[in-house]
C-alpha angles and dihedrals in degrees: 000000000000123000129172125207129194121225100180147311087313117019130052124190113222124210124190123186124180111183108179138180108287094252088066104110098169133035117192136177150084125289108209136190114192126174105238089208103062084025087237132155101229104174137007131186141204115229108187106155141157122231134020107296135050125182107185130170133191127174118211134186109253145177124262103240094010113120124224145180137223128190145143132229131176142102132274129216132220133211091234084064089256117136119197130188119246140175143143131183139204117200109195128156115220 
């Protein structure tokens, strides 16, 4: 679901995709980056999107030998009423 990219010493890029069943209508939830060495949140993320699938991508300044994780953590929705809890998360350090 979550996936971080460096580009260089001082930004990642990161992607998130969320690919669910065909009967997912809404996908809800927060997107965060934190920085696992000062053990900081350093960027978060509102996903609020209608259908099945979401591709989003956010680029953030970062620290060269720092480590960081982004996941993803929220609910989706189906069209027969049903919720269901979802997340995923990626740890790299740049």
């Amino acid at each position: 679901m979550a996936r971080y990219i460096c580009e260089g010493a001082n930004t990642a890029k990161c992607v998130t995709v969320i690919n669910c069943r065909n009967d997912v209508n809404k996908i809800k939830g927060v997107i965060t980056l934190k920085d696992d060495t000062t053990n900081k949140n350093i960027a978060s993320w509102t996903v609020n999107y209608n259908g099945s699938s979401y591709y989003g991508i956010n680029s953030v300044s970062v620290k060269s030998g720092h480590r960081y994780t982004l996941s993803f953590s929220g609910t989706v929705h189906s069209t027969k009423g049903l919720s269901e809890s979802v997340g995923n998360s990626v740890t790299r350090k740049n």
